[in-house]
N, C-alpha and C positions, 0 to 999 in steps of 0.2 A: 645140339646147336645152341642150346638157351642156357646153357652150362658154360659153354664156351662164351658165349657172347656175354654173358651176367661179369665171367672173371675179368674177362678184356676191359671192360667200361670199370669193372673194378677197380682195376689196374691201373688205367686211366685217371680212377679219380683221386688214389691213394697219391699217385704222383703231381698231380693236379694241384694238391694244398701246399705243395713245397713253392711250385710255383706262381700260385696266387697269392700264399704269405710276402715272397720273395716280391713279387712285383707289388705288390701294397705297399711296402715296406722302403723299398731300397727309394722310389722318386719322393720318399714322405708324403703320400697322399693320407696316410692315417698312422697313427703312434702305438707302439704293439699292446700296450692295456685297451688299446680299444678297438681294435683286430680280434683280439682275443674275447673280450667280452661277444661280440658280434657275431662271430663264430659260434660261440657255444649256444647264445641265446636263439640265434638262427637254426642253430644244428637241431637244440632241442625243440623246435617251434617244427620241423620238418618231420621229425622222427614221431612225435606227440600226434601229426596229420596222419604219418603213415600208416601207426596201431590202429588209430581210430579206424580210416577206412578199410583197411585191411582184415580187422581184428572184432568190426562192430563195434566198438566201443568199451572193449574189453579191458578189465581194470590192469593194467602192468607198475603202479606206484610202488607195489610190494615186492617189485624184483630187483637187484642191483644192488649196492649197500652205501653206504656214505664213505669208506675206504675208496671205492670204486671212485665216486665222485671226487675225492679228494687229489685222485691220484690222476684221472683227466684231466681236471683242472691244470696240475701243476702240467703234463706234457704241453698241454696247449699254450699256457701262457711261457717256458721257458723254450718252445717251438716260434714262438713270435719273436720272440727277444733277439733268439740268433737269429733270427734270419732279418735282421737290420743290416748287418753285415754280410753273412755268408752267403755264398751262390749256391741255387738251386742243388746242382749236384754235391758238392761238398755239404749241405746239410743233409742233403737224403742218406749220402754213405754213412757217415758220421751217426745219424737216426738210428739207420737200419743194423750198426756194427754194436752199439749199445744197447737196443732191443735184444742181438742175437745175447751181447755178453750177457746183461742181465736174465735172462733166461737161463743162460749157464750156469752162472754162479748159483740159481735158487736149485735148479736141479742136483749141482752138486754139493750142495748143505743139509738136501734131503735124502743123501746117499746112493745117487747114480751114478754111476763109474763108467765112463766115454773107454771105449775101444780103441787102441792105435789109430787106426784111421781118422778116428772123431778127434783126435789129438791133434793130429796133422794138421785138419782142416782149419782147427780155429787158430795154431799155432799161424798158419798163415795170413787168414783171416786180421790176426794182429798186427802182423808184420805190415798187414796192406793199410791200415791205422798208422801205423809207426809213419809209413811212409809218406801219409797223407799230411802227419802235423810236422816232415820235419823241416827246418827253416829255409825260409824261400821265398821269391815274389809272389807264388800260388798260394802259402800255406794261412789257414785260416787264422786267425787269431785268437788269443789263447781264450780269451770271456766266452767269446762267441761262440767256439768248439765246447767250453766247461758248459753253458749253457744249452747246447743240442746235443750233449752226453747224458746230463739230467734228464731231459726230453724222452730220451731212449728210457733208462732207467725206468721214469714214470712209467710210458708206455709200457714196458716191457712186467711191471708190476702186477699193471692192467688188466693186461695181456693174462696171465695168470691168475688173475682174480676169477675171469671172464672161465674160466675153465670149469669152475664150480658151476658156474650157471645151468639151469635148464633150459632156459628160453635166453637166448645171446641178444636175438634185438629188443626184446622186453626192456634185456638187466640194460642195455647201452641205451634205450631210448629214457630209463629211471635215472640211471648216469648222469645225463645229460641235462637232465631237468632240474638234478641235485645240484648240479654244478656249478648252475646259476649263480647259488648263494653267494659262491668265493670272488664273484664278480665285483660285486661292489667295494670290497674292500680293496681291492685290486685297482678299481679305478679312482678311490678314495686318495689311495699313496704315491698315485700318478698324476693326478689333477694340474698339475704344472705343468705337465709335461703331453699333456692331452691336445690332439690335435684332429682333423678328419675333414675329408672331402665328401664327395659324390660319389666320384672316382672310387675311393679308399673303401666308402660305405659298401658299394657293389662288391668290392672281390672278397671283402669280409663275410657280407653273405653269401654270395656263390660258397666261399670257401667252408662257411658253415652247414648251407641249407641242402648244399650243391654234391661237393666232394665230398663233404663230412657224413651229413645227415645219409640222404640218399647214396650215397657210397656206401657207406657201410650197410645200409638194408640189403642192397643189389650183392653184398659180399657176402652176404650169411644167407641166400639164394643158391648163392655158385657151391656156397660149403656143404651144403646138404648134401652134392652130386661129387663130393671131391673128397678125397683122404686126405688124414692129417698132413704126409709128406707132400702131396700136389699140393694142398693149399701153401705149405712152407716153400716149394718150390718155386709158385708162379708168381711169390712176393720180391724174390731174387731183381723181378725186371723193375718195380719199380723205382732204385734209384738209378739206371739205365734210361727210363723212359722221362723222369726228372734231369737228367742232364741234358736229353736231347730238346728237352721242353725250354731249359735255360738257354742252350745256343740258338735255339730260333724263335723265340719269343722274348728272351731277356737280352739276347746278343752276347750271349757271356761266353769266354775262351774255354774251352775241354782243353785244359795243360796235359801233357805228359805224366806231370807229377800227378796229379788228378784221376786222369785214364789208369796209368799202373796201377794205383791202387784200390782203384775201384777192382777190376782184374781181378787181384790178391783177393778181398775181401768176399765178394761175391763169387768167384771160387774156391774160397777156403770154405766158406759156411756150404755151399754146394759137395766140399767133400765131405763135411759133417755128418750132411745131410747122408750122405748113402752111405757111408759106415751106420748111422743111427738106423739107416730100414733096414742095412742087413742086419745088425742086433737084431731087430728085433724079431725079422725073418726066420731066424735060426731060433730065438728062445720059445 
């Protein structure tokens, strides 16, 4: 039950930053350089409480690398950018389709060879992409999507750095702290363009201290009790549970063209998915 309930709030909170970017963002209550700073600086300020009290005091600066940090950085800040424009669920798909490809591609540079099935799935997977950007009153815009492609990318780098690690909330809490640095330059080349509320300030830290920070502790919780494919599986929901978060709390329309291809995509990678366990089943 603590398993179950650690992945739900997980779940919860991964989809939660799409739509506290989104709603920060879209009435201009704060400008994405400093969304972005907020977040990280908040993230790392929650994750730095959490070792402490959890850990005594135990030294984690020597886990994580400056790549790592580099490469949070750039998700977070080209995660704000788009989502000035884009709707919750169209950034989540979008997120989520570039995480899976970026994973792909490094797998398959290192010489891992996808089975017919795993073909399938992200051949669709694509398709459900194609269908997402293509021209229409729904379709995102082309910055905005380049922008929450990169985001994937980054993460998706991440994501694989994180694999080396021995200790996951150690390296993301070292992460987080590195991360800082690229802040200032950040807000340095922004400065024109810099704005911020009350309003703006709260969901930046929710979004960092909240969903970020404490999200991801609560996630590497769940992952102790969960295999590689469950974890992959139960991440499937949340650009599902980011879309339902945009329709009733941001009031944003679930188009057709939207829905299908969320569908597509979150089922292609779902068949991936079970051709990859049965490989690996059988090897």
């Amino acid at each position: 039950m603590v398993t179950i309930a650690a992945t739900v709030v997980a779940m919860l909170a991964f989809a939660g930053n799409s739509i506290l970017c989104r709603m920060a963002l879209a009435n201009g209550s704060i400008d994405a350089a400093s969304f972005t700073a907020i977040r990280l600086i908040s993230g790392a300020i929650a994750l730095a409480l959490v070792m402490l009290l959890s850990r005594s005091g135990r030294h984690f600066v020597s886990h994580g690398s400056w790549l790592g940090a580099i490469t949070l950085f750039l998700y977070a800040a080209f995660f704000s950018f788009a989502y000035i424009s884009l709707a919750a669920a169209t950034g989540a798909l979008l997120l989520f389709g570039s995480v899976q490809g970026t994973m792909i591609a490094v797998a398959l540079y290192r010489g891992e060879r996808p089975v017919g099935i795993e073909v399938l799935g992200w051949l669709i997977a694509v398709a459900g992409l194609v269908v997402l950007m293509l021209p229409g009153a729904t379709a995102p815009s082309p910055g905005a999507a380049l922008y929450m492609a990169a985001a994937g990318v980054a993460w998706g780098v991440y994501s694989i750095l994180g694999k080396k690690q021995t200790d996951a909330l150690a390296a993301t809490c070292a992460n987080f702290m590195r991360s800082v640095v690229f802040v200032v330059p950040l807000l340095a080349i922004s400065i024109a363009e810099l704005t911020t509320s009350w309003n703006g300030l709260l969901l930046a830290v929710c979004s960092g201290a909240l969903t970020s920070g404490l999200g991801y502790a609560i996630w590497y919780v769940a992952l102790r009790h969960l295999s590689s494919l469950q974890g992959a599986l139960v991440q499937l929901s949340v650009p599902a549970i980011a879309a339902l978060g945009g329709v009733v709390l941001l009031s944003e329309a679930l188009t057709l063209q939207t829905g299908l291809s969320g569908l597509a995509i979150l089922g292609g990678v779902l068949v991936a998915l079970a051709g990859k366990a049965g490989r690996s089943g059988s090897s």
